[in-house]
N, C-alpha and C positions, 0 to 999 in steps of 0.2 A: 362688454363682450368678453373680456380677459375671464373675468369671474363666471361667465356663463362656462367657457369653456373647460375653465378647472372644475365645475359640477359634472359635465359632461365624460371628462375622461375618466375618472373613476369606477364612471357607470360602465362604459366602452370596456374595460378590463376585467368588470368583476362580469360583463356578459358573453366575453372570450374564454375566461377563467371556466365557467360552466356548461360553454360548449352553443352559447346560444349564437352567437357569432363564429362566423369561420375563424381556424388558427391563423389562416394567413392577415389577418389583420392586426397579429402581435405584432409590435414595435410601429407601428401607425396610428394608435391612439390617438394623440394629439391633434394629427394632421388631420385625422379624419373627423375628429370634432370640429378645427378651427371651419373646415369648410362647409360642415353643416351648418353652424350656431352662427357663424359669420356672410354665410350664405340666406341664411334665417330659414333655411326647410325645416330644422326642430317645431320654428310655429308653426306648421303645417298640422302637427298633430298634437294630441291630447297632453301626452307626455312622452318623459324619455323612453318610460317604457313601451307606450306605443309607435314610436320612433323605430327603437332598436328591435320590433316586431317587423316593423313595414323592412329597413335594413336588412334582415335574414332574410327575405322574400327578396328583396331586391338585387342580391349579393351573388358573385360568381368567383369564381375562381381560376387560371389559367396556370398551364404547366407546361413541363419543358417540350411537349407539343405542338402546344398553342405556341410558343416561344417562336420555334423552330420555323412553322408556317410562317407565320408571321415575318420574319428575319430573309426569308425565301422570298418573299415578294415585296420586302422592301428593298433587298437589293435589285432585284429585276427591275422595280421602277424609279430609282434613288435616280440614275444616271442620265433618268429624264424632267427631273425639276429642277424648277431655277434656281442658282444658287442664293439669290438675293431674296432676301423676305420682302415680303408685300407689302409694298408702300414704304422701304426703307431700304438704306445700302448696305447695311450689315451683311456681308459673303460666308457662305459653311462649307465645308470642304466635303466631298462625296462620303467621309466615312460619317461625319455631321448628317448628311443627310438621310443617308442609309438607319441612321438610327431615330432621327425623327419618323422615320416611311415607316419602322419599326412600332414605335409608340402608336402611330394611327393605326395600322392596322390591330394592332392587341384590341383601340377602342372597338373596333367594328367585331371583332375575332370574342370579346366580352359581349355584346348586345348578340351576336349567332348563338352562343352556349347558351346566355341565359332566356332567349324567346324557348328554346329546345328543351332546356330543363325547366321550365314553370310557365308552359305554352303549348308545348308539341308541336309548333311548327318553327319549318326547317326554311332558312332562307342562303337563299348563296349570292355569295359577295362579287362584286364585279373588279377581279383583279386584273383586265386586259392594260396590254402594257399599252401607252400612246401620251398625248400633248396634255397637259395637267386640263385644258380646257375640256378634255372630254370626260374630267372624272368629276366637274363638278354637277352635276344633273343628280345622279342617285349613288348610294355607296350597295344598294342593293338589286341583285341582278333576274332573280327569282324568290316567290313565297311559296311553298310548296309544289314548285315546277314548274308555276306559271308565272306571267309578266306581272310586275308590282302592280296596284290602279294608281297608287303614290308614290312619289317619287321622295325618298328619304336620306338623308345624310348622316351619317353618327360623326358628333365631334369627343372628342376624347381630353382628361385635362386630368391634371393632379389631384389626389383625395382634397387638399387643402384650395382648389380652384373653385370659386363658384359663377364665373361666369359663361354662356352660354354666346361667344360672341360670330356672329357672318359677316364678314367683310366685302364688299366691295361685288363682287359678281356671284358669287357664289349665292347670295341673297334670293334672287329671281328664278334660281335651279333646283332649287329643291321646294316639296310640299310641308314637308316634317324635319325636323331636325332633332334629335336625340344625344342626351348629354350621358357622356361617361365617364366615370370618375374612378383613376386606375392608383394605383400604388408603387408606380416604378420605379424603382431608384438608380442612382449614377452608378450603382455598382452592377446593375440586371444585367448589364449586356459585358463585362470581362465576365463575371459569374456564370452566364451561360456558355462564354466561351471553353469555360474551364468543367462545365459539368460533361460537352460534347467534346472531352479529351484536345480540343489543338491548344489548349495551352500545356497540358503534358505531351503529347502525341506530336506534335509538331513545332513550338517554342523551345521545350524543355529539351527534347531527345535531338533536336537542331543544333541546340547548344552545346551538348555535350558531344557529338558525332563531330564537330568542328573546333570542340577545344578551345569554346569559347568561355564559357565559365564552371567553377569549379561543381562539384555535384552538390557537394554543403551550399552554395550562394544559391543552387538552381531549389532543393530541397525549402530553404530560408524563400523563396519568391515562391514558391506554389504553396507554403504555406498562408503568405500574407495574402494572395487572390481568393475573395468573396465568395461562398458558396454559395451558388443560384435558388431560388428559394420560391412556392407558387407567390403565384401576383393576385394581389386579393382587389375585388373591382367591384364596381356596383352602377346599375344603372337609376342614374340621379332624376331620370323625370324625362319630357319631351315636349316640343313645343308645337302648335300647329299653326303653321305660316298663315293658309288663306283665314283665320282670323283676321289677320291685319294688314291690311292693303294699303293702306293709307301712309305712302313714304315720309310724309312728315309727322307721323302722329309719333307721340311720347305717351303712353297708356299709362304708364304706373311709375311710379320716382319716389326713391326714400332715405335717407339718408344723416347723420351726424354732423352738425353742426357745430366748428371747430372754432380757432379767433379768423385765421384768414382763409379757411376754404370749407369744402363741406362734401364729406365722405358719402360717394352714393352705395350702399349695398343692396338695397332692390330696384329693380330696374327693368321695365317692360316696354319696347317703343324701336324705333330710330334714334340715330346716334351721327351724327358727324362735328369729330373735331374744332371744324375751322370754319362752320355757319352759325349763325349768332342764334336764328334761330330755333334750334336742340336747346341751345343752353338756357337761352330766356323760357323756351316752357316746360325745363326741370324746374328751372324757377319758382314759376309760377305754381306749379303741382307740388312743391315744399313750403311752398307759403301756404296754399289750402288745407295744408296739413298742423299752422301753426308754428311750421318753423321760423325766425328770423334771419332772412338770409339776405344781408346788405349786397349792393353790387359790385364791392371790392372783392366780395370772394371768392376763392376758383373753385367750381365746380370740379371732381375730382373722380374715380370712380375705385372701391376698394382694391387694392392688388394691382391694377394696373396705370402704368407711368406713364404712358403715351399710347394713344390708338394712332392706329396706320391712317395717314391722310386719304380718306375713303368715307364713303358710307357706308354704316353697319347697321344689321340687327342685334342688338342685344337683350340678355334676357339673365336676370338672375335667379340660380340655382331654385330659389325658395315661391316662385312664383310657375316651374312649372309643373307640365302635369304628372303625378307617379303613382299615384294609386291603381290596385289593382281593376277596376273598374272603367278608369281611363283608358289602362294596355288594352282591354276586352273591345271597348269601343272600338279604338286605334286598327286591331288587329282585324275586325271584323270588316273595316276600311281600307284594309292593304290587299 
């Protein structure tokens, strides 16, 4: 995989370099290879070059607009989710949350731009504020003004993420699910604080109206905060749920063969943790493929270290739909 990827980036830069990819995916190269090449959507096409074709069609961009929304209606709804992650006790404090509320909506605020600019149709998101149970049914509110026929979810995840995972209730709520893959980094959200002036306007001229530090120290800190910068995004594919009805089926399994466990990167099916049966029939579907996978070894899935004790759908990045002829179906269905 390592060697795929260093083929990979060179190509990603000399196709930025020329204008074929948006700038905003400068300095994301890498990240944006590992989760295609590791996600295996590259096999999906011919070559890289028709990859980093299908990618320019795919690709969107968001700015300090989209930012801005975004950041609106994550605070409005931050102060109503739980603090606790699902299926774990890990606690996030409201401004934690507020910025995860943040990151989702960009994914959903990415799939609106880009139906709009390579679609012409306009869908509006369902930002009412209320109990997380009410948001998991559709993240879409209207398709050109009327009630969706499907009911769709966009998940949202890092350029370097490839999986597509539903946990636990959310599963049975939606018809479609849609993977997006954004480029956020830990620095987007002081960066934007600092483009919409309250880190000068209100940090900086606080500080010095109260003599609390000097103008040199406060000059030296607005220096070192991030300039906010567009968020380059793409939408990676989508999946169509009533395909698969079947709660225990495992469709597709593939994965690296290590001394004691065995790395899954494609992946289409059910998933739960702590039932023996998921695991015996990845088994089984990596032996029919000629892997040897003795019973010492832990099944594993790439990237992540523990799924929430729950059932899930999962799906990896490279198995789903993105071709322009999919969307066309897709949309002709919404």
């Amino acid at each position: 995989m390592s060697s795929k990827i260093s083929l990979c980036v060179p190509r990603i830069r000399s196709a930025i370099s020329k204008g074929e990819l948006p700038d905003s995916f400068r300095g994301f190269e890498e990240e944006l290879c590992e989760g295609a090449v590791r996600g295996l959507d590259v096999n999906q096409f011919s070559d890289y070059d028709d990859w980093i074709a299908w990618l320019r069609w795919a690709s969107v961009s968001l700015d300090e607009d989209d930012y801005l929304k975004a950041a609106l209606h994550g605070l409005y709804l931050a102060p109503k989710l739980a603090a606790t992650d699902y299926g774990t006790s890990r606690q996030r404090d409201l401004g934690q949350l507020w910025t995860d509320s943040i990151r989702g909506f960009l994914g959903e605020a990415s799939f609106t731009k880009w139906l709009q600019e390579r679609f012409g149709v306009s869908i509006e998101l369902d930002y009412k504020r209320g109990q997380l149970e009410e948001f998991l049914h559709s993240d879409i509110k209207s398709v050109d003004g009327r009630e969706p026929k499907l009911k769709v979810s966009i998940k949202a995840t890092k350029l370097g993420g490839i999986w597509l995972d539903v946990p636990g209730a959310q599963i049975g709520h939606s018809d479609v699910f849609v993977l997006v893959r954004m480029g956020v980094t830990r620095e987007q959200f002081i960066g934007f604080l600092k483009k919409i002036s309250v880190v000068r306007d209100k940090l900086i001229r606080g500080a010095l109206e109260r003599g609390l530090m000097k103008e040199e120290e406060l000059k030296d800190l607005w220096n070192v905060v991030p300039e906010f910068t567009s968020i380059p995004a793409y939408i990676a594919g989508f999946l169509d749920k009533p395909e698969y009805k079947d709660e225990h089926a495992v469709i597709e399994a593939d994965g690296e063969v290590k001394k004691k466990r065995v790395i899954i990167n494609k992946y289409l099916g059910f998933w739960h943790p702590e039932k023996p049966e998921y695991d015996e029939a990845v088994r089984i579907l990596l032996a029919g493929r000629g892997k040897a996978v003795e019973k010492y070894m832990r099944i594993e899935f790439e990237g992540i270290g523990n799924f929430s004790r729950a059932l899930h759908f999962v799906s990896s990045s490279g198995v789903l739909k993105k071709r322009k002829e999919d969307w066309e179906r897709l949309i002709k269905k919404l």
